[in-house]
TORMIKE-400747 format. One line per field, with one value per residue: residue in one letter; chain; x, y, z of N, C-alpha, C in turn. Coordinates in steps of 0.1 Angstrom, whole numbers, plus 5000, padded with zeros to 4 digits. Example, Ala and Ser with C-alpha at 12.3 -4.5 7.8 and 13.67 -1.06 7.14 Angstrom:
BEGIN
r [A|S] $
c [A|A] $
n_x [5132|5128] $
n_y [4943|4978] $
n_z [5078|5071] $
ca_x [5123|5137] $
ca_y [4955|4989] $
ca_z [5078|5071] $
c_x [5132|5129] $
c_y [4967|5000] $
c_z [5078|5079] $
//
This chain:
BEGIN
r [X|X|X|X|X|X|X|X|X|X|X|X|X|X|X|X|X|X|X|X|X|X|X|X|X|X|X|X|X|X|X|X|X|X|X|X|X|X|X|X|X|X|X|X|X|X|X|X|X|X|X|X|X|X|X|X|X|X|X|X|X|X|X|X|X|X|X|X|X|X|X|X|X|X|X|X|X|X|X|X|X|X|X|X|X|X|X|X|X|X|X|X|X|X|X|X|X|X|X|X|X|X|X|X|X|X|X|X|X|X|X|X|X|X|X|X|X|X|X|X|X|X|X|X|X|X|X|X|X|X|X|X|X|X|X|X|X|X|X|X|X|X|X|X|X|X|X|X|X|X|X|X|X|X|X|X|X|X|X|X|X|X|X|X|X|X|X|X|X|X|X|X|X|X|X|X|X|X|X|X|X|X|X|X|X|X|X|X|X|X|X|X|X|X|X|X|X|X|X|X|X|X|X|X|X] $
c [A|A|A|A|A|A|A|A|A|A|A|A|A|A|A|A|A|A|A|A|A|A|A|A|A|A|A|A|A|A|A|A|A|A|A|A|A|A|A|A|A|A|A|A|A|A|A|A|A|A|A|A|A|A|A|A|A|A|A|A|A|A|A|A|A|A|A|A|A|A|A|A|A|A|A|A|A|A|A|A|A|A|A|A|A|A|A|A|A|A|A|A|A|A|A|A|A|A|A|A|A|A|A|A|A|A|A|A|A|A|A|A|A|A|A|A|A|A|A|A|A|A|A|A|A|A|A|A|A|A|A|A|A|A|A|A|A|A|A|A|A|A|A|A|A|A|A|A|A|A|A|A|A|A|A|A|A|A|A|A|A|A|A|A|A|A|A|A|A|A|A|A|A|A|A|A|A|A|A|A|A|A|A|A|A|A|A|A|A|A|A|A|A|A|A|A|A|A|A|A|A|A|A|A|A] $
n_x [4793|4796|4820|4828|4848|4849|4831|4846|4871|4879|4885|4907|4928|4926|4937|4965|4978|4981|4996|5022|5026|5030|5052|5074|5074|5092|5118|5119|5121|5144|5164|5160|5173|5199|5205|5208|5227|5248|5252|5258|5282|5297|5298|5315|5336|5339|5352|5372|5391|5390|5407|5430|5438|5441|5462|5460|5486|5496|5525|5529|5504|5492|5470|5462|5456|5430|5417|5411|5392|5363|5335|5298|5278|5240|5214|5183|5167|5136|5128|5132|5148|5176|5206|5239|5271|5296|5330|5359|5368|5378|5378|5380|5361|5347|5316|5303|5300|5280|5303|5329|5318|5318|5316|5294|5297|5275|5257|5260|5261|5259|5273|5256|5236|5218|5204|5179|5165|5151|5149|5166|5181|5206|5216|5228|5202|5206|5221|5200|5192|5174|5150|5151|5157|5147|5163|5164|5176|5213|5240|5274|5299|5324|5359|5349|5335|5323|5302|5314|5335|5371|5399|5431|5465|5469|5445|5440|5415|5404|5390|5381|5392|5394|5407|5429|5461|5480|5478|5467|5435|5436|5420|5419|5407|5381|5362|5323|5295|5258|5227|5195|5158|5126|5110|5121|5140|5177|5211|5249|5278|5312|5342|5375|5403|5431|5439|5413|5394|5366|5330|5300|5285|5262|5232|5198|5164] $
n_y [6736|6711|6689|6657|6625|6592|6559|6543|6556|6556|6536|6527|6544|6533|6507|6516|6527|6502|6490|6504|6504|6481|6472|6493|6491|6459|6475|6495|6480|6468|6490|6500|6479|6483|6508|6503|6482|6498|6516|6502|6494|6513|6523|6499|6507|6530|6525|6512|6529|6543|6526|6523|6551|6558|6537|6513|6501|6494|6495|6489|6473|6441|6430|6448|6445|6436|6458|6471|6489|6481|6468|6454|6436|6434|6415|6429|6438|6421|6414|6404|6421|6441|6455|6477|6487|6509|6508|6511|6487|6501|6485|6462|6441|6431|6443|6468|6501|6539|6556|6547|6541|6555|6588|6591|6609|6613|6621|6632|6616|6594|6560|6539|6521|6512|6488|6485|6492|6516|6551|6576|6611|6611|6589|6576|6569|6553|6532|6514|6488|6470|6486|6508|6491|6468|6446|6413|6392|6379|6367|6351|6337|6318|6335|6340|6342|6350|6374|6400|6426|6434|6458|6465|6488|6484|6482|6451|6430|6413|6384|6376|6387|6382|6362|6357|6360|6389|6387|6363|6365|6369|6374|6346|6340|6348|6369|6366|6384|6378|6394|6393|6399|6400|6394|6374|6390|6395|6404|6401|6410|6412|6408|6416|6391|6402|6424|6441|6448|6465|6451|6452|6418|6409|6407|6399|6395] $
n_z [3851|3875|3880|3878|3892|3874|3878|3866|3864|3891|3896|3876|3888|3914|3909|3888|3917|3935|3914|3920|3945|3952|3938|3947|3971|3979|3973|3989|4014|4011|4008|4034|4044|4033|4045|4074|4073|4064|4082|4105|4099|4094|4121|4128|4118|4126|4150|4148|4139|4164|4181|4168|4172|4201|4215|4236|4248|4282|4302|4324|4337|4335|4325|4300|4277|4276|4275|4248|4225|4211|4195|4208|4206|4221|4235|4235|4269|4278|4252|4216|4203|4191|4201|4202|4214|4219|4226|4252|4275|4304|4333|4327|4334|4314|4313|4300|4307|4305|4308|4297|4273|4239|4219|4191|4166|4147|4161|4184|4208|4236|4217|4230|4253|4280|4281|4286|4263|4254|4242|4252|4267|4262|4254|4222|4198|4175|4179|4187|4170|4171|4171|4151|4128|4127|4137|4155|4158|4153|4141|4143|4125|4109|4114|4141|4170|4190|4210|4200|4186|4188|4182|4176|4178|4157|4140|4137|4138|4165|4178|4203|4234|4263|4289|4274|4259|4254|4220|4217|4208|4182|4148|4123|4107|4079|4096|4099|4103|4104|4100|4110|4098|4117|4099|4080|4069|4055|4062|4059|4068|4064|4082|4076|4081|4097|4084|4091|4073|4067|4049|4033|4024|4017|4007|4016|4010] $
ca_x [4789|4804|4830|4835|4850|4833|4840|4859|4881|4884|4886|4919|4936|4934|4947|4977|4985|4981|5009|5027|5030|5035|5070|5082|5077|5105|5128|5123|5128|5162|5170|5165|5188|5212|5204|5209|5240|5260|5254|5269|5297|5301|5301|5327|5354|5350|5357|5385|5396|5392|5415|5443|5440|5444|5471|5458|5489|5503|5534|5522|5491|5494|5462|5461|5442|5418|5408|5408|5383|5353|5318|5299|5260|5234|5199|5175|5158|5123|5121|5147|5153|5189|5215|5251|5275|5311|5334|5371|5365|5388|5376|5382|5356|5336|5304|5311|5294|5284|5315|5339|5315|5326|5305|5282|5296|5263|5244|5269|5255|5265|5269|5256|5223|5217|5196|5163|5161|5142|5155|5170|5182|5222|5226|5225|5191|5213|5222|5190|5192|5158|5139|5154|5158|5135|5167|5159|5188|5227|5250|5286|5303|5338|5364|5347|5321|5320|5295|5322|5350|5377|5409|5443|5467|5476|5435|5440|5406|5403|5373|5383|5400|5392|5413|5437|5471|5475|5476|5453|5425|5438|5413|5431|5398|5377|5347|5306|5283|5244|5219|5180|5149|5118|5106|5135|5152|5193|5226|5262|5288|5324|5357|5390|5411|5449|5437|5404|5385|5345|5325|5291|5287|5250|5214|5186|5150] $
ca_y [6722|6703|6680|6644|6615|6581|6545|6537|6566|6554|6519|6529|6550|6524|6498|6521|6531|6489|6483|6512|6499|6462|6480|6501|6480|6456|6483|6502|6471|6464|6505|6497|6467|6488|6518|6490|6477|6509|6524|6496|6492|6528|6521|6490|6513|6542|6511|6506|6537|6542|6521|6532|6565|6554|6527|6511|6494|6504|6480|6486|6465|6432|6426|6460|6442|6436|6475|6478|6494|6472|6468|6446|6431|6427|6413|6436|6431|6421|6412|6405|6431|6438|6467|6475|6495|6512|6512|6505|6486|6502|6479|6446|6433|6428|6451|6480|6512|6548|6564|6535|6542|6569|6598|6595|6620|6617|6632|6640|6611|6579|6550|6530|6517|6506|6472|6482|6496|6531|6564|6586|6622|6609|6579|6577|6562|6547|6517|6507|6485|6466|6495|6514|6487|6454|6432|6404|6381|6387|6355|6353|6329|6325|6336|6347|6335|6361|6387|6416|6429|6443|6460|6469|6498|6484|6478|6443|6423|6401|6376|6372|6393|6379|6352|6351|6367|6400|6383|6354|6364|6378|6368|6336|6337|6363|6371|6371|6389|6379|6402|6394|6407|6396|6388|6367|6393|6398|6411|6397|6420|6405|6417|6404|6386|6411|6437|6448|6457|6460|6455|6441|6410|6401|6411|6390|6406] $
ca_z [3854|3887|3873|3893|3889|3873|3887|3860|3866|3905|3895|3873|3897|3924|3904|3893|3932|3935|3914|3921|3959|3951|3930|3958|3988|3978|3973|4004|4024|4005|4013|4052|4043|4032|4055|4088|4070|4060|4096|4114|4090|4100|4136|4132|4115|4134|4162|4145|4140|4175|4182|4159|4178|4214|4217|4250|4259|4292|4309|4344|4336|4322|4314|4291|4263|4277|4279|4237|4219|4207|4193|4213|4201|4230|4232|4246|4281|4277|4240|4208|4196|4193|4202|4198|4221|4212|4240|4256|4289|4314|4342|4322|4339|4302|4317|4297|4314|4296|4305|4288|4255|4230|4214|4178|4157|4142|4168|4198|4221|4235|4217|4243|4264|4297|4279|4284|4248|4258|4241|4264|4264|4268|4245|4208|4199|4163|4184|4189|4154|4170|4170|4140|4117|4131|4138|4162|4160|4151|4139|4143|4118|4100|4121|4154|4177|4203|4203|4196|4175|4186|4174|4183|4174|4143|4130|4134|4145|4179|4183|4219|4247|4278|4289|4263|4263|4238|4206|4218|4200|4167|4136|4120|4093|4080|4104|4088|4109|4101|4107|4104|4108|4121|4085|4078|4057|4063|4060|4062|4071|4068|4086|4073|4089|4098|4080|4097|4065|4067|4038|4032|4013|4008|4015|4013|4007] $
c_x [4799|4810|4831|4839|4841|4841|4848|4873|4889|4894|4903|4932|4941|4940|4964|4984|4990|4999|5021|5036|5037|5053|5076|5081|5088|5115|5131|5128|5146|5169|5168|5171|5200|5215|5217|5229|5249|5263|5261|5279|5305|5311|5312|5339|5357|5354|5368|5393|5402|5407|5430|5444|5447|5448|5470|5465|5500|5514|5533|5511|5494|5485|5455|5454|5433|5404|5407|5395|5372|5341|5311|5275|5254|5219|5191|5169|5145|5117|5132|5152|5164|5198|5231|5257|5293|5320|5349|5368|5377|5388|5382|5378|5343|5321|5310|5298|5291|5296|5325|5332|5322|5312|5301|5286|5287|5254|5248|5263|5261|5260|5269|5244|5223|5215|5184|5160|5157|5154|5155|5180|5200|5227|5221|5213|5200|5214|5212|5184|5176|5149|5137|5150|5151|5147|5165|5168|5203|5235|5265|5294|5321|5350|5363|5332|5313|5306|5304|5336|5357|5390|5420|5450|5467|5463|5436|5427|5408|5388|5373|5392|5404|5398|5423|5452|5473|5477|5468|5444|5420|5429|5424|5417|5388|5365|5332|5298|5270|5234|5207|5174|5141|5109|5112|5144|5166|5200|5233|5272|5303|5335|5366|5398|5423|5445|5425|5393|5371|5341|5309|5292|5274|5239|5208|5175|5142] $
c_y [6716|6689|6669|6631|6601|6571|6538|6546|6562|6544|6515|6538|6542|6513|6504|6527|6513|6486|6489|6505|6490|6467|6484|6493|6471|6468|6491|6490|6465|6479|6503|6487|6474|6500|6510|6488|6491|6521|6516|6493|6506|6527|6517|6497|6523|6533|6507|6514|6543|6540|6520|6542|6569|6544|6523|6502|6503|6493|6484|6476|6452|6423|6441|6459|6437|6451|6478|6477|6483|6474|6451|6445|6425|6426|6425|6432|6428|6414|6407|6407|6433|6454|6469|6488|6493|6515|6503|6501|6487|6496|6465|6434|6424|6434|6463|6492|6530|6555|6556|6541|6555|6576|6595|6604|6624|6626|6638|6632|6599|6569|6540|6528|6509|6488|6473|6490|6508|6544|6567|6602|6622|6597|6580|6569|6549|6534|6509|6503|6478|6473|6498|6503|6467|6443|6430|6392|6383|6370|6354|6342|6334|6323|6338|6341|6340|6375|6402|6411|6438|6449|6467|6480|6496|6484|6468|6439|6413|6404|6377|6379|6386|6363|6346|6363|6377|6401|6370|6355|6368|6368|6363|6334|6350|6358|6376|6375|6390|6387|6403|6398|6397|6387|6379|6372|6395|6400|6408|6407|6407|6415|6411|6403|6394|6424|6446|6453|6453|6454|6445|6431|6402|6404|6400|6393|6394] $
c_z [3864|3874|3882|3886|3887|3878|3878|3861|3879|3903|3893|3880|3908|3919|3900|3913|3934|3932|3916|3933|3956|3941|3941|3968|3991|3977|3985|4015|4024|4009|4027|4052|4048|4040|4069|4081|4068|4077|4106|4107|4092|4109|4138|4129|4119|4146|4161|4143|4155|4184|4177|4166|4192|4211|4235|4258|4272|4297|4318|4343|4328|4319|4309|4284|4266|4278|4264|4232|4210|4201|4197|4208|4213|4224|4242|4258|4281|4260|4231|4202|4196|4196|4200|4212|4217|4226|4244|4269|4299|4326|4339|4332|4326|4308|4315|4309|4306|4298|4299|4277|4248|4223|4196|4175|4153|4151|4189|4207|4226|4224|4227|4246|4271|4293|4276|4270|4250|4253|4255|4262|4263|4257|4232|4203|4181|4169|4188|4174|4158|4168|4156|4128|4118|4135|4152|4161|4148|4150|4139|4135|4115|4111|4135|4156|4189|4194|4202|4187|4181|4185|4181|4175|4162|4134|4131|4141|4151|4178|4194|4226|4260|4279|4282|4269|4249|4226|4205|4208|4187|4159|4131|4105|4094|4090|4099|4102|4104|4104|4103|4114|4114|4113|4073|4065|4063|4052|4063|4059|4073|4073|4085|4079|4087|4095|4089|4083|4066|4057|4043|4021|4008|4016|4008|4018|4002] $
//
């Protein structure tokens, strides 16, 4: 005899998938929270690390700090989506370039992009947090107001480079970096002021 299912059989199946979903869907969106957050927190300390490694002052140059190691938050061209790029600016004209950036352990590529957001066979597609992970606007609070972070031999975090002299822009309070989506969920990343330490300190789902 052919065996089939009856409509109360259907009925109860789709209702368990129902609530099944309506369970999981918050959770995965709080796991690309934390996905989004734990990869740029990455980023900022190998940025910091970076910078511990190479000591970029030179006394022939005396504007030297302006060439340390950074993480710098841009808006995309055309939309607002958002991106990130890792990089020492040897020009110290603040327009980093891909040879200034440094290489993604994760996948051997630039961190870097031109702006127009578009994979490419040369830069790391990770920094494209608009694509990857839907952010659409980036907040800078706390200590710092600039869109970058960046750090000196010792790990210490600068809000500001440019125009200051080479302890100018040392963090004097800790620094919160905001980070929402398009759905107004977010993530605050803080960096402490002398010390340089990351951490996150709060999603919102």
């Amino acid at each position: 005899m052919k065996k089939s299912f009856t409509l109360f059989e259907v009925v109860v199946v789709l209702v368990v998938v129902g609530i099944l979903t309506a369970t999981a869907l918050p959770r995965l969106q709080e796991d690309r929270l934390q996905e989004a957050s734990d990869q740029i927190i990455s980023h900022i300390r190998y940025t910091k690390h970076l910078a511990m490694m190479d000591d970029r002052f030179n006394p022939k140059d005396e504007n030297w700090y302006k060439t340390r190691w950074r993480i710098t938050f841009y808006k995309c061209r055309g939309n607002n989506n958002r991106y990130y790029i890792v990089y020492k600016d040897l020009n110290s004209l603040g327009h980093p370039n891909r040879n200034e950036s440094t290489i993604n352990p994760y996948d051997g590529k630039k961190l870097y992009n031109s702006g127009n957001c578009k994979e490419n066979s040369t830069d790391s597609p990770e920094v494209l947090i608009g694509q990857k992970y839907d952010i659409v606007e980036i907040n800078f609070t706390g200590g710092c107001s600039n869109r970058y972070i960046a750090f000196d031999f010792l790990g210490r975090p600068y809000s500001t480079i440019y125009g200051q002299n080479q302890i100018g822009g040392l963090l004097h309070e800790d620094c919160n970096i905001t980070f929402k989506t398009s759905d107004s969920k977010s993530f605050t990343i803080t960096i402490k002021k002398e010390t340089g330490y990351v951490k996150l300190v709060q999603i919102k789902d």
